[in-house]
KEMI-488622 format. One record per atom (N, C-alpha, C): z negated, y negated, x negated. Coordinates in steps of 0.2 Angstrom, whole numbers, plus 2048, in hexadecimal, padded with zeros to 3 digits. Atoms other than C-alpha are relative to their C-alpha. Layout:
BEGIN
ZYX ...
//
This chain:
BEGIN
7FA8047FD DD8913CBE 8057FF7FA 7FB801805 DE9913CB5 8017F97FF 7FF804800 DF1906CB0 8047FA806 7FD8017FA DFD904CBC 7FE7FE808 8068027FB DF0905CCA 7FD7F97FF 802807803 DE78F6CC0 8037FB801 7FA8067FD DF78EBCC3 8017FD807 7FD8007F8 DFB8F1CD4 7FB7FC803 8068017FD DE98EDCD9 7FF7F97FE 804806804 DE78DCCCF 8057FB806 7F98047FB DF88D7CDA 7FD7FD806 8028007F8 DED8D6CEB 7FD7FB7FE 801807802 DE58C6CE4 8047FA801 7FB8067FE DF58BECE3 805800808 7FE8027FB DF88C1CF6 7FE7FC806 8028087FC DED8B5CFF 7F88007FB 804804805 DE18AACF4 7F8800805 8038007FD DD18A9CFB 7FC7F87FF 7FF806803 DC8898CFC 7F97FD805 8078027FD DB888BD00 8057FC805 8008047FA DB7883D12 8017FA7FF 8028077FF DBC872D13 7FD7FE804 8058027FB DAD869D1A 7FD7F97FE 8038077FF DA6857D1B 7FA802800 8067FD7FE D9585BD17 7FB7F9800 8048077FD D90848D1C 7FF804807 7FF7FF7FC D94850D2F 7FC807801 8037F67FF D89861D2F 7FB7FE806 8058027FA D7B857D3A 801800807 7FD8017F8 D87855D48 800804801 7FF7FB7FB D90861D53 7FE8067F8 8027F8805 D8C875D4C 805802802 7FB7FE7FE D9B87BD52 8077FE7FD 7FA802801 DAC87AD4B 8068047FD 7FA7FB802 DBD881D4A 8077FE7FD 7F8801805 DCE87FD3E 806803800 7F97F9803 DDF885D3C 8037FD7F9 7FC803805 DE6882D2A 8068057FE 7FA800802 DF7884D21 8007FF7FB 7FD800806 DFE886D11 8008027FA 7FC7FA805 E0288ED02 7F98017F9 8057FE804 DF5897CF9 8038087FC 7FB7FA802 E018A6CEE 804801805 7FC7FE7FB E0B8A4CFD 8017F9806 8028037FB E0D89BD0D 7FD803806 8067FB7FC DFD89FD18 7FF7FA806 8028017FB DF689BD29 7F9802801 8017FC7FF DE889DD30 7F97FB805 8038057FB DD8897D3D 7F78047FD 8057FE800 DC6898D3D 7FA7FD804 8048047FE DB4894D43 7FB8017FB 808801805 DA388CD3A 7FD800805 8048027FA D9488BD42 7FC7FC7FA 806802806 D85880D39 7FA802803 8097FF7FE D76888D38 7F87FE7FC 805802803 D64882D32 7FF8057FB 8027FC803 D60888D22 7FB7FE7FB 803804802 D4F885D1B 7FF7F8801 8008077FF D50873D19 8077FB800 7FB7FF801 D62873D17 806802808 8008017FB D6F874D22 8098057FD 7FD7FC803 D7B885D20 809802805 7FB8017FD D8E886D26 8048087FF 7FE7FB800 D93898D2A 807802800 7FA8037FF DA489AD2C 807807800 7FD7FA801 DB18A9D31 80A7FE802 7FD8037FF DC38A7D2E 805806800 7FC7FC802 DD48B2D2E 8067FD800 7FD801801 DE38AFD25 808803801 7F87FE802 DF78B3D26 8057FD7FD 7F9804803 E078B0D1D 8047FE806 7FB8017F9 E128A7D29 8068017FD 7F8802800 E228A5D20 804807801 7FE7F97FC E248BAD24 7FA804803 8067FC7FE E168BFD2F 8018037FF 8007F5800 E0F8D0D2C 7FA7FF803 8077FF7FF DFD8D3D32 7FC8057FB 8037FB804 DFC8E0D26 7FD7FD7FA 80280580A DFA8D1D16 7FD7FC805 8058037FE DEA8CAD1E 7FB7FD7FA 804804803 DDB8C1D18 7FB7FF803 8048007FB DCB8C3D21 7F87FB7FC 802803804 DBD8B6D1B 7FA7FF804 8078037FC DAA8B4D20 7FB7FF7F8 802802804 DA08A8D15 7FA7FB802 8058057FD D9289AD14 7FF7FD7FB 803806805 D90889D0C 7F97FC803 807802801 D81882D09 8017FA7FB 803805805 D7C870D00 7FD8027FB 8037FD803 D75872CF2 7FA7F97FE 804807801 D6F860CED 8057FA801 7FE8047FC D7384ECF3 7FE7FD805 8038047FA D69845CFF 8057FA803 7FC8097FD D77834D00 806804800 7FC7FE7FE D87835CFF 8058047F9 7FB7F9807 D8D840CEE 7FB805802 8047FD7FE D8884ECF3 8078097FA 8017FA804 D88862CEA 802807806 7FF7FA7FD D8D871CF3 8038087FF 7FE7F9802 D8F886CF0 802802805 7FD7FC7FC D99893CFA 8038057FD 7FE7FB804 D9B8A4CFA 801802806 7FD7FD7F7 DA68AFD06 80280A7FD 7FD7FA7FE DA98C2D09 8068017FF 7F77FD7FE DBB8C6D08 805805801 7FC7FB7FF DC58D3D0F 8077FF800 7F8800800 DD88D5D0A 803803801 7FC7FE800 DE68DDD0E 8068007FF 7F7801801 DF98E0D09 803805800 7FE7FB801 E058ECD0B 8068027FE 7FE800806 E138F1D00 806804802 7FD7FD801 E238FBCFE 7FF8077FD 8057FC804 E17905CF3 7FB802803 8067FC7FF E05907CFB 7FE7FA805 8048037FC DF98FDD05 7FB7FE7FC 8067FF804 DEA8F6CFD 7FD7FB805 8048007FE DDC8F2D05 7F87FA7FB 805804805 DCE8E4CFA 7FD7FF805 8078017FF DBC8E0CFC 7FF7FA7F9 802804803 DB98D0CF4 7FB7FA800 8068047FF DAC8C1CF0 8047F87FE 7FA808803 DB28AECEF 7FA7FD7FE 806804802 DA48A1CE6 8057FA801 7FB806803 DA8890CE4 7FB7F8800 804806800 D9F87FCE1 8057FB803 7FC8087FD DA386DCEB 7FB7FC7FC 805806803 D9E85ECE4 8057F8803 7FE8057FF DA284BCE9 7FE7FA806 8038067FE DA183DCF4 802800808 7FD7FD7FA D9F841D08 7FE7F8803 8008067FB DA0831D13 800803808 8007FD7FA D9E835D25 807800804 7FA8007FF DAF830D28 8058017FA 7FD7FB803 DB7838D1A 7FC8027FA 8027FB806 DB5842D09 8048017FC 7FE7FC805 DBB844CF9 7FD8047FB 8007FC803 DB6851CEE 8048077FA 8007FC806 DB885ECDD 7FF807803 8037F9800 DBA872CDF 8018047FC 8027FB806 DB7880CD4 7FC808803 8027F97FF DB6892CD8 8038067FE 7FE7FB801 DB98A3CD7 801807804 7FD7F97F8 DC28B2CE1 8008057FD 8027FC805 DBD8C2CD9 803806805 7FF7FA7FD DC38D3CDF 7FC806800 8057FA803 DB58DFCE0 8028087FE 7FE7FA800 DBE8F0CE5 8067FE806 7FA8007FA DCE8F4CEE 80080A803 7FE7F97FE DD4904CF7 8087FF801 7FB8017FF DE5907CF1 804807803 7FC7FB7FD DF0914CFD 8098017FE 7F77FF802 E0291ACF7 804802803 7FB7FF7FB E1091CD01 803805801 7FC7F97FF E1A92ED02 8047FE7FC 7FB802803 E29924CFD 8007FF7F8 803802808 E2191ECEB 7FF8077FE 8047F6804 E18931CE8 8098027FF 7FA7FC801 E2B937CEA 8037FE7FB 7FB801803 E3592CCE0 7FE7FE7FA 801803806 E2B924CD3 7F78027FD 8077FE803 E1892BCD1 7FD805805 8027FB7F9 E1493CCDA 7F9801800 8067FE800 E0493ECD4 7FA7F87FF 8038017FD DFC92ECD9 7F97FF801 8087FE7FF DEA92BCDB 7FE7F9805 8058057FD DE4923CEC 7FA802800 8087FF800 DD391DCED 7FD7F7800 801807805 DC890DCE6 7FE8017FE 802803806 DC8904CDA 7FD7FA7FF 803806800 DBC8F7CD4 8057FC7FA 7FF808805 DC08E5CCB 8068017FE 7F8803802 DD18E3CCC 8037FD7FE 7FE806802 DD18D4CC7 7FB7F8803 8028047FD DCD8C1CCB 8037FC7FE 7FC8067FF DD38AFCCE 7FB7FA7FF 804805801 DCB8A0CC8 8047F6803 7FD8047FF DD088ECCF 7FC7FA800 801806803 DCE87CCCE 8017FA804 7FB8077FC DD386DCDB 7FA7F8803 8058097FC DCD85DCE7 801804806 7FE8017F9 DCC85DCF9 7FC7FA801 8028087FB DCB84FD05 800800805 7FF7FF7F8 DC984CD16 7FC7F9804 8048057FC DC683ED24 800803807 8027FE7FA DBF83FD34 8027FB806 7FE8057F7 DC5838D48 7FB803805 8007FD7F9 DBC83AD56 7FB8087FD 8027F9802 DB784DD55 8038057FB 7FC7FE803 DC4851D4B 7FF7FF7F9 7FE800805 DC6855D39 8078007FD 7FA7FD804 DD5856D2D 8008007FA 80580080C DD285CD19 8078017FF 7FA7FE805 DDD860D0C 7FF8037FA 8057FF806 DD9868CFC 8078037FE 7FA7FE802 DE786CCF0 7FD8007F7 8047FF806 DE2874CDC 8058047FD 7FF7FB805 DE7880CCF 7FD8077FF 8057FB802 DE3892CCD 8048047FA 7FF7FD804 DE389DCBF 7FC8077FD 8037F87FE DDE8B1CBB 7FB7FF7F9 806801805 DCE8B2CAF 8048017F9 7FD801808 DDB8B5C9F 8047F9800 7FB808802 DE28A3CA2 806802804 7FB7FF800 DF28A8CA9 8037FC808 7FE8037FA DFA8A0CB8 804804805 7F97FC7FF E038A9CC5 8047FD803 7FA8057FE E148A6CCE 7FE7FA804 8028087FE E0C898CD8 7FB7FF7FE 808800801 DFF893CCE 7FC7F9802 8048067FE DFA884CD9 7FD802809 8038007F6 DF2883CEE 8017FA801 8038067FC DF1877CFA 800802808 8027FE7FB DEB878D0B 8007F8806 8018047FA DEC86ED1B 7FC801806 8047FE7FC DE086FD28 7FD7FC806 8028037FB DDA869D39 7F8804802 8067FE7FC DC886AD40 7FE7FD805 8048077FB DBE865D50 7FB804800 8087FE7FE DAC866D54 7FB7FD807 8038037F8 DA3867D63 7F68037FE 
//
């Protein structure tokens, strides 16, 4: 993988951020069902809806969860963001409670240049204090790009690199981050918020190096 390729491909990262589920994990006993739409600016301005389900897990109590993302401020459907993931507690019986998440990621974007294509992994640890009617908590995680499939446009081969190598490529890159979220509950309905800092494994910031996220859920 040249160098160029390594840049081009490390870029798909900073197209839509990947990210842990806000979730009340006082409220996992009630309903098992629930669905969100959130907003806001994550390397951009994004969009985007989802559903969790809770299901038993040993003793534990496991929140599966399948989401997809768009930029709204110029839809495209081609700069996507597909996410299936699951939290789990980890410890915590009252109310400070422990939690891990890890999601799948599929990305897309595409470019005056190429198309790329990533396959990625998001970790992330929660930790904090969940009251049944709201939540604040600390997060900390990691959005790793496994491999991508980078495709080159005709247009680019002709004018600026004819010889070109599509295909994939593994470890493009990765994103590391750092914030809070909070959330109170009404009725069936939830509203979070989580807003943090990220930064690329050599330290460095990119053009927006902060998120925040707004969110609606209800559960039946």
């Amino acid at each position: 993988m040249n160098a160029k390729n390594l840049i081009i491909a490390g870029c798909l990262l900073v197209s839509l951020d990947a990210r842990a589920q806000e979730v009340n994990l006082s409220s996992l006993d009630a309903e098992p069902n629930r669905v969100h739409v959130t907003t806001g600016a994550e390397y951009g301005f994004v969009a985007g809806a989802g559903y969790s389900r809770v299901l038993p897990f040993l003793d534990r109590k496991l929140v599966v969860t399948g989401e997809v993302m768009l930029p709204w401020a110029a839809l495209d459907v081609s700069d996507y963001r597909l996410r299936l993931g699951a939290l789990v507690p980890i410890v915590g019986p009252g109310r400070w409670k422990l939690a891990g998440s890890i999601a799948w990621v599929l990305r897309g974007t595409e470019s005056t240049i190429n198309t790329m294509t990533d396959v990625g992994v998001d970790a992330a640890l929660l930790g904090g204090f969940y009251d049944s009617r709201w939540f604040v908590a600390g997060e900390v995680g990691a959005d790793v790009a496994l491999t991508t499939k980078i495709t080159h446009n005709d247009a680019y081969r002709e004018t600026s690199h004819p010889d070109a190598m599509d295909g994939w490529y593994a470890g493009p890159g990765a994103n590391l981050r750092a914030g809070v979220q909070a959330g109170v509950a009404f009725a069936r309905y939830d509203v979070t918020m989580r807003v943090g800092q990220v930064r690329d494994v050599a330290g460095e910031a990119p053009l927006l190096p902060f998120y925040g996220s707004l969110a609606l859920g209800a559960r039946w």
